[in-house]
C-alpha positions, 0 to 999 in steps of 0.5 A: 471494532474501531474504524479510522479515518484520514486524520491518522495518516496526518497524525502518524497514528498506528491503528489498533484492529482490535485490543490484541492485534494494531497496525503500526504506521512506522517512522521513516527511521524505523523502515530504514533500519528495516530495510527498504525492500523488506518494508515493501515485501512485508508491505506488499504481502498484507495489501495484495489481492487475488487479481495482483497473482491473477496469471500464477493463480490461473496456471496453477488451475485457480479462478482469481475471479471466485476467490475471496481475498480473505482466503487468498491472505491467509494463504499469501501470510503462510509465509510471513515470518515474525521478523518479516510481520513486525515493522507492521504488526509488531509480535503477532505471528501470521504462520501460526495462525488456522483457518478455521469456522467461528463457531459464534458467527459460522464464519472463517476466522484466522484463530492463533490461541485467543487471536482472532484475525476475521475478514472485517480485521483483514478488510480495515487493516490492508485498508491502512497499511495501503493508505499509509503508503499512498497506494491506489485502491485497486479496482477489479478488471471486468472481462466481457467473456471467457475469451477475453479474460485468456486475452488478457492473462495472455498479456498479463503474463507477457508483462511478467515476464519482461518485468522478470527480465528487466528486474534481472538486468537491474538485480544489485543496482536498484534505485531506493524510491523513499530515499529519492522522496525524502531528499526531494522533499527535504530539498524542496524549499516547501517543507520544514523537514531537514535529513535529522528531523524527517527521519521522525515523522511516519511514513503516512507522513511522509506521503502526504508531505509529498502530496501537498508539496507536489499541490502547491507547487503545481498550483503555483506553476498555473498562476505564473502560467496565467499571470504571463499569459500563456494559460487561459483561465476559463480552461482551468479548474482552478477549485480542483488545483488550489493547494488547499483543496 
């Protein structure tokens, strides 16, 4: 299996798993016509772990801790519909596929007639589709007893409720985030994107545009800071903040 690397977020490039099943990285334009929220359902459904369900998980008699995120993506895709799959993995249907042993390796295996999705396709794939959309890799919580981990369901599910809550108060008013990133960007004096042009670019594009915009633009605020004298030198890391880093 080819594996990628950060120069396929540069480039725009989709990511093929295997010769049967590729990963796209969608054009701004394309996600648009998408649908925001459903780009970020479909999004969310092939990146998320068991500890993202951790509290639903536990109420429903689950130890997120001993279950392997292959097994929780299996389950989660049940419900992917083609529609809902496409804008990342185009025709390929999650809800047609079994959990099965592969009878060469003796590993579970999702097999779909001559499709095979294994853990490695699982690992590399959620491992791009997060990176395309700058996400943060998540680090596993560690609980020092049994006690501690209620603790912290405890206040896991507290959190879910005000977000349940807060997401009522808001339900028809959200705000679009992509939309606010391209028009920041487009407005920004840093790029060379206008409304037309940045509707072309890839949304792994898009993020790192933003990224290095932000770079410079910081790194620029340091040395006025310093050149009027209201920043000392020897107090910055000036190699961590260049824009070129």
């Amino acid at each position: 299996m080819a594996l990628f690397d950060d120069s396929y977020l540069i480039r725009g490039k989709d990511f093929k798993v295997s010769d049967i099943i590729t990963v796209f990285n969608p054009k701004i334009s394309d996600i648009l016509d998408f649908g925001e929220n459903n780009y970020y359902r479909a999004v969310s459904m092939f990146i998320s772990t068991p500890q993202d369900y951790k509290v639903q998980l536990f109420d429903m008699g689950i130890d997120f801790e001993q279950m392997n995120g292959f097994e929780f993506f299996y389950v989660s895709t049940r419900t992917a519909t083609p529609e809902l799959s496409s804008i990342l993995f185009g025709d390929l249907d999650f809800s047609a596929f079994s959990f099965v042993d592969d009878p060469a390796t003796g590993n579970l295996v999702m097999k779909h007639e001559d499709i095979l999705f294994d853990e490695l396709s699982y690992t590399v794939a959620s491992d791009f589709i997060r990176k395309i959309n700058n996400f943060p890799e998540q680090k596993p919580e560690v609980y020092l007893n049994d006690d501690v981990k209620r603790y912290r369901l405890d206040v896991e599910r507290g959190n879910l409720r005000h977000k349940q809550r807060e997401a009522e108060k808001k339900k028809g008013s959200e705000k679009s985030q992509l939309l606010s990133i391209i028009s920041a960007l487009v407005n920004s004096g840093s790029s060379p994107y206008d409304y037309k042009s940045i509707m072309d670019i890839t949304i792994s594009q898009l993020h790192d545009s933003v990224n290095r915009v932000q770079k410079i633009k910081h790194y620029d605020d340091v040395m006025r800071g310093l050149y009027a004298g209201t920043l000392q030198q020897e107090k910055l890391d000036l190699p961590a903040i260049n824009w070129l880093s």
